[in-house]
C-alpha positions in Angstrom: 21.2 -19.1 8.4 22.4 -17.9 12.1 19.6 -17.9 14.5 19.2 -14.4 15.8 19.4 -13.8 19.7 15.7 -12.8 21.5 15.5 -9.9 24.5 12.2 -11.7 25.7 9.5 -9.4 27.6 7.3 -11.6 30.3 3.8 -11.8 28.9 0.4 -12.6 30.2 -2.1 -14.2 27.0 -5.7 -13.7 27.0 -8.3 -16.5 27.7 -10.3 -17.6 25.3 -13.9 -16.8 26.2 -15.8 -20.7 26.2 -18.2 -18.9 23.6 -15.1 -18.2 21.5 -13.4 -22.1 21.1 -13.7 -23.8 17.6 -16.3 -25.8 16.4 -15.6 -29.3 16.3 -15.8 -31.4 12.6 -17.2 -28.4 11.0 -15.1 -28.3 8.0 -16.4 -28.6 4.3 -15.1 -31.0 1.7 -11.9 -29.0 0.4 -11.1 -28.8 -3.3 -7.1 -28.9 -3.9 -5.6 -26.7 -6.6 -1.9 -27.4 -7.2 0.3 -25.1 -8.0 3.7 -25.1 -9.3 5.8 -23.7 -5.8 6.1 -23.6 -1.8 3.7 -21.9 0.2 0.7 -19.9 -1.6 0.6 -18.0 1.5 -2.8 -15.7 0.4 -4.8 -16.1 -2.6 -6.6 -13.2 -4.5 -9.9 -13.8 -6.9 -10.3 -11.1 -9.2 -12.8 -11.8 -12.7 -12.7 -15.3 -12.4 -9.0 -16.1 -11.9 -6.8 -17.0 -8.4 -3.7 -15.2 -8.0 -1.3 -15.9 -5.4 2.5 -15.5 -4.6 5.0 -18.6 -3.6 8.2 -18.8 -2.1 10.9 -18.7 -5.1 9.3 -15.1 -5.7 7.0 -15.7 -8.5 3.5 -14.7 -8.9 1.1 -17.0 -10.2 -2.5 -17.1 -12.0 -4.7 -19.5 -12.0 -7.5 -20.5 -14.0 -11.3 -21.2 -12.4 -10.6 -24.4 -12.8 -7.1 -24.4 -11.6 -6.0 -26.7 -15.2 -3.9 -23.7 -15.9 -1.6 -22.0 -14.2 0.6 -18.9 -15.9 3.6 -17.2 -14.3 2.9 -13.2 -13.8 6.1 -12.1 -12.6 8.8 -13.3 -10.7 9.4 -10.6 -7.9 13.0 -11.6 -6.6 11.4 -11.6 -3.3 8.7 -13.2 -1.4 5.6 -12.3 -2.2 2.8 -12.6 0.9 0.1 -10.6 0.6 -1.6 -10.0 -2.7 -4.6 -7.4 -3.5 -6.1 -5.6 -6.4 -4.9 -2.2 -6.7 -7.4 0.5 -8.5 -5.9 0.7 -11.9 -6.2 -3.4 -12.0 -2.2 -3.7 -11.3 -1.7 -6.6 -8.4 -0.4 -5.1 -4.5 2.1 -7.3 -3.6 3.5 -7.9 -0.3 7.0 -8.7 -0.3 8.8 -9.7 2.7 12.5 -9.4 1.1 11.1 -6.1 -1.3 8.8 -4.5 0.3 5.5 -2.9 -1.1 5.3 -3.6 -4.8 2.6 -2.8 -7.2 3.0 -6.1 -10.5 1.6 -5.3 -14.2 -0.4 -8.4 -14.3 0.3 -8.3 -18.2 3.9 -7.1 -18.6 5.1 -8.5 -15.6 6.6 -5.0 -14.4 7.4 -4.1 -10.9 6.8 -1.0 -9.4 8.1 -0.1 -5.7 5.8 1.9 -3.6 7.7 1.4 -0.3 10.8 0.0 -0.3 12.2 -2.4 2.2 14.8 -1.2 4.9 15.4 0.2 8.2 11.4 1.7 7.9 9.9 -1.2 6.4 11.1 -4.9 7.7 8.6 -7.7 7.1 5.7 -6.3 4.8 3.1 -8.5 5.2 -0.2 -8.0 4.2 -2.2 -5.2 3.0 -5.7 -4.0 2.1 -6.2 -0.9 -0.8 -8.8 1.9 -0.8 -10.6 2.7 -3.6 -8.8 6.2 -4.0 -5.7 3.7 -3.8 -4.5 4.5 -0.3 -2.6 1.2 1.0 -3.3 -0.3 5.0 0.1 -2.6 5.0 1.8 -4.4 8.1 5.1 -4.2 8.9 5.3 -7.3 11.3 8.2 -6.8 12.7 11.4 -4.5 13.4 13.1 -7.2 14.7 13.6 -10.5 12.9 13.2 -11.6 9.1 10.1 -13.5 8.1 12.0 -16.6 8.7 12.9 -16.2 12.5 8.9 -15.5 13.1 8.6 -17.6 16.0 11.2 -15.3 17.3 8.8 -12.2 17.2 6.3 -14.7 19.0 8.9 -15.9 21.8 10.6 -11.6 22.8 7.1 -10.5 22.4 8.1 -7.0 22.7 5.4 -5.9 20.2 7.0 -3.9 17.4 4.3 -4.4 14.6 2.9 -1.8 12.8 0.2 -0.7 10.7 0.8 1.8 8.1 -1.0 3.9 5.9 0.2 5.1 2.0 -1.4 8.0 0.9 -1.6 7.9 -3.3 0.9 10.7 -2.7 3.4 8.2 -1.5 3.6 9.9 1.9 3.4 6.6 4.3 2.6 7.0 8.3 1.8 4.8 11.3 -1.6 4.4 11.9 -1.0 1.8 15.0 2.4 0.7 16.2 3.6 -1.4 19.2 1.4 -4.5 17.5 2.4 -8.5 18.4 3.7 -9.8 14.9 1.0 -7.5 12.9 -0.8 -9.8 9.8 -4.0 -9.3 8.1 -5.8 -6.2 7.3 -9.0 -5.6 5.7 -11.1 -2.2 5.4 -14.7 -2.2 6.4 -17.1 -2.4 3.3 -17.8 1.3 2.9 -13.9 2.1 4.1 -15.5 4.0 7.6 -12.7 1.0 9.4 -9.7 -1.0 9.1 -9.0 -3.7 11.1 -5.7 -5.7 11.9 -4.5 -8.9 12.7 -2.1 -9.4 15.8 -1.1 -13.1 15.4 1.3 -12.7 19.0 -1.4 -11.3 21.2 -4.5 -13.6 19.5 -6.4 -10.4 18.6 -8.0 -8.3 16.1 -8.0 -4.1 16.1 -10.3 -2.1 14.8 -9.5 1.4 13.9 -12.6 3.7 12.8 -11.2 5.9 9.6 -14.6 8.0 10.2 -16.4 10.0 12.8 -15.9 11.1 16.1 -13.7 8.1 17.0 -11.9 8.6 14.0 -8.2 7.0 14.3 -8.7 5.6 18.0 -7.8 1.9 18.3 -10.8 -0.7 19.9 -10.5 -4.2 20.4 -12.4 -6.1 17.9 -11.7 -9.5 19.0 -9.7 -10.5 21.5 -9.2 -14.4 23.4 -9.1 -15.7 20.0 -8.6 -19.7 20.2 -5.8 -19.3 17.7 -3.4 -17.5 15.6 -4.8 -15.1 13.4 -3.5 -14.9 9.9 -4.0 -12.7 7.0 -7.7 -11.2 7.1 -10.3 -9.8 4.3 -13.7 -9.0 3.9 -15.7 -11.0 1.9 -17.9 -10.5 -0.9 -20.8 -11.4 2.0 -19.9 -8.0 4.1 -17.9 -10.8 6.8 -14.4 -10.2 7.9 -12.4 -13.5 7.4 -9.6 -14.9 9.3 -7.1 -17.8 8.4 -6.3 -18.8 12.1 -2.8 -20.5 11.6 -2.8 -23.2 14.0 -4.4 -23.4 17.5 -3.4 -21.8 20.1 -0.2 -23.5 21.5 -0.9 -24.5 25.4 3.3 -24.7 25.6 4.2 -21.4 23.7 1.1 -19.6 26.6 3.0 -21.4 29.7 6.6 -19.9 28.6 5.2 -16.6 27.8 4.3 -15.9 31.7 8.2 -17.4 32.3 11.4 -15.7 33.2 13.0 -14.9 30.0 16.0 -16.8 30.3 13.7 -20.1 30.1 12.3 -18.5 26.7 15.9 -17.5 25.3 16.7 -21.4 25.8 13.4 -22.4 24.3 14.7 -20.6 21.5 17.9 -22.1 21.4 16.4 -25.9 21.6 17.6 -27.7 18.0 14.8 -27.6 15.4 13.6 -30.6 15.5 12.8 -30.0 19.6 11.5 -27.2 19.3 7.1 -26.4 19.1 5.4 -26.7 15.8 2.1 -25.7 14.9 -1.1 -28.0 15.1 -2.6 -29.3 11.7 -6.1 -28.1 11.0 -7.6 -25.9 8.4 -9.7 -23.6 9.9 -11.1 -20.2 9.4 -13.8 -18.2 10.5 -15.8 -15.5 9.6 -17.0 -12.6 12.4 -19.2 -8.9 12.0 -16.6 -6.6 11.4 -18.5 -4.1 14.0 -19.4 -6.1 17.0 -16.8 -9.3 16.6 -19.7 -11.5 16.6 -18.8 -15.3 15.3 -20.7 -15.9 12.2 -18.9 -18.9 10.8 -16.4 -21.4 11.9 -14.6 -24.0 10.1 -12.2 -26.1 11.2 -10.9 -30.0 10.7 -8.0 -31.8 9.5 -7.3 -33.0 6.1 -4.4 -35.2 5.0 -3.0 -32.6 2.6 -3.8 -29.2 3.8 -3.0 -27.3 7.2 -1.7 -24.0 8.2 -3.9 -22.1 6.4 -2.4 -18.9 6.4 -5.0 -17.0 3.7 -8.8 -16.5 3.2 -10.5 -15.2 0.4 -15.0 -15.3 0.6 -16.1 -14.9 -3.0 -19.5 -15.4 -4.2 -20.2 -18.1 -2.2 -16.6 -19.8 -2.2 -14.1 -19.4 0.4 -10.4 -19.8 -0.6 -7.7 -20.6 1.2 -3.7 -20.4 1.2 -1.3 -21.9 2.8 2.6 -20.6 3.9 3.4 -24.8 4.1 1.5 -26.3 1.1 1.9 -26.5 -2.9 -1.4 -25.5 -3.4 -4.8 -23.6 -2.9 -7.9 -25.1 -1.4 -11.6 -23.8 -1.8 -15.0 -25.1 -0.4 -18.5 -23.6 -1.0 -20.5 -22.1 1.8 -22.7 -24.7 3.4 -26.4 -24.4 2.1 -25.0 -22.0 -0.9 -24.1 -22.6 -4.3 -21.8 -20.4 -5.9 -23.1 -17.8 -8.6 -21.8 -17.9 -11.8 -17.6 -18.6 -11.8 -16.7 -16.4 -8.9 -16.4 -13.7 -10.7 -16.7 -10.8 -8.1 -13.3 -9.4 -7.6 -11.6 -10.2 -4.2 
């Protein structure tokens, strides 16, 4: 595919607070569950079972165990985010489709927001229990597959966007840096979003007098933040990509033109992400690091989802063939992880 052309903007990144760097070695033994296509990029635990999205379109289910694994539905698209929509349907998003709802039994798709001129790169999402929908649009600009695009202009047209069960759909926060995750606070009084470009997490109270004014949850963050959810433990999670790139940081304070020919380097010269696994886990009110774990494995990196569930943390990945999973350290996990995601 033609690359696109970038309008870069000049851009100053954040420092990462010394409080704020990675622990080093931290990570728990991973398990590996295979699965049967390209980049599981999020994973969903609902009674028991994983259920994530790969690149060819299809949405897949996985046993506990991960012996079995049973197609769902092939979306025609590619699936991303994945969440568990009131009436037990799956919330898919779909980068090529848009804002689907699956029939985990028939297979059937419905679309809730389509893709198009309002919708461009739906990305991840996070449901209410009255089944209003917090999605990301991560761009107006470039497809999902010119990302690093987004990341090089840096003009910031993300946004987060609300669908009422109504259907009625409006912006909640817009000029966002390549908008990811979402997750709603516990008791729904907050949703927060991921801005993988700027290296930050928003906050947006849904409640009270600060109702619908944006704070900064996190900001400095020591890499790029991924999808997001809250765990079963009341944390917010965050799949942090890669680190921070000390490269991509120099160029951004450049004179455009050197990023438009950064952009135009051949692929093979151009900067790739670091290999680690790493998440961590923050107080969804104050920020606060509560866990942090990152490494390097052989077979895993670029973890790109999180999922805590009763004592578990999952993980997917937009450049592996399978899920990982490791147990809290110090916990054991209660019964078969059966507390929805």
């Amino acid at each position: 595919m033609r690359r696109p052309s970038i309008d870069p903007v000049t851009w100053r990144p954040p420092r990462t607070p010394r409080s704020a760097r990675p622990a080093r070695n931290s990570l728990p033994d991973l398990e590996v569950l295979h699965v049967n296509g390209l980049g599981p990029e999020d994973v969903l635990v609902d009674k028991g079972h994983l259920f994530t999205g790969v690149e060819d379109g299809r949405v897949l289910r996985l046993t506990p165990d991960g012996r079995r694994l049973d197609i769902i539905a092939d979306t025609g698209g590619r699936p991303l985010g994945i969440e568990r929509y009131p009436d037990g349907r799956l919330l898919v998003c779909d980068a090529a489709r848009g804002l689907l709802l699956v029939d985990r039994v028939s297979g059937g798709i419905e679309v809730l927001v389509e893709r198009g001129p309002g919708l461009r790169v739906c990305n991840n999402a996070a449901v209410a229990a009255d089944g209003t929908v917090y999605f990301t649009d991560s761009t107006s600009r470039f497809d999902l597959e010119h990302w690093q695009a987004d990341l090089l202009e840096h003009r910031g047209t993300g946004r987060l966007l609300r669908r009422d069960p109504d259907g009625t759909v409006d912006t909640v926060l817009d000029g966002l840096h390549f908008a990811n995750g979402v997750a709603l606070a516990p008791d729904e009084s907050a949703v927060v979003v991921a801005q993988t470009g700027a290296y930050r997490l928003d906050r947006v109270p849904l409640t009270g007098e600060r109702q619908g004014v944006a704070e900064v949850l996190v900001d400095g963050l020591p890499g790029f933040p991924d999808n997001i959810s809250t765990g079963s433990d009341g944390l917010l999670w965050i799949a942090v990509a890669s680190p921070r790139l000390a490269v991509l940081d120099l160029v951004s304070r450049l004179h455009p033109v050197l990023r438009k020919a950064a952009w135009a380097l051949p692929e093979p010269l151009r900067v790739k992400e670091k290999r680690v696994v790493w998440v961590r886990a923050v107080d969804g009110v104050t920020g606060r690091t509560v866990h942090d774990f990152h490494g390097t494995r052989p077979d895993y990196h670029m973890v790109t989802g999180v999922r805590e569930s009763s004592g578990r943390v999952y993980l997917g990945s937009l450049q592996q063939r399978s899920i990982a999973r490791f147990t809290l350290p110090g916990r054991a996990p209660v019964g078969s992880d059966r507390t929805a995601g």
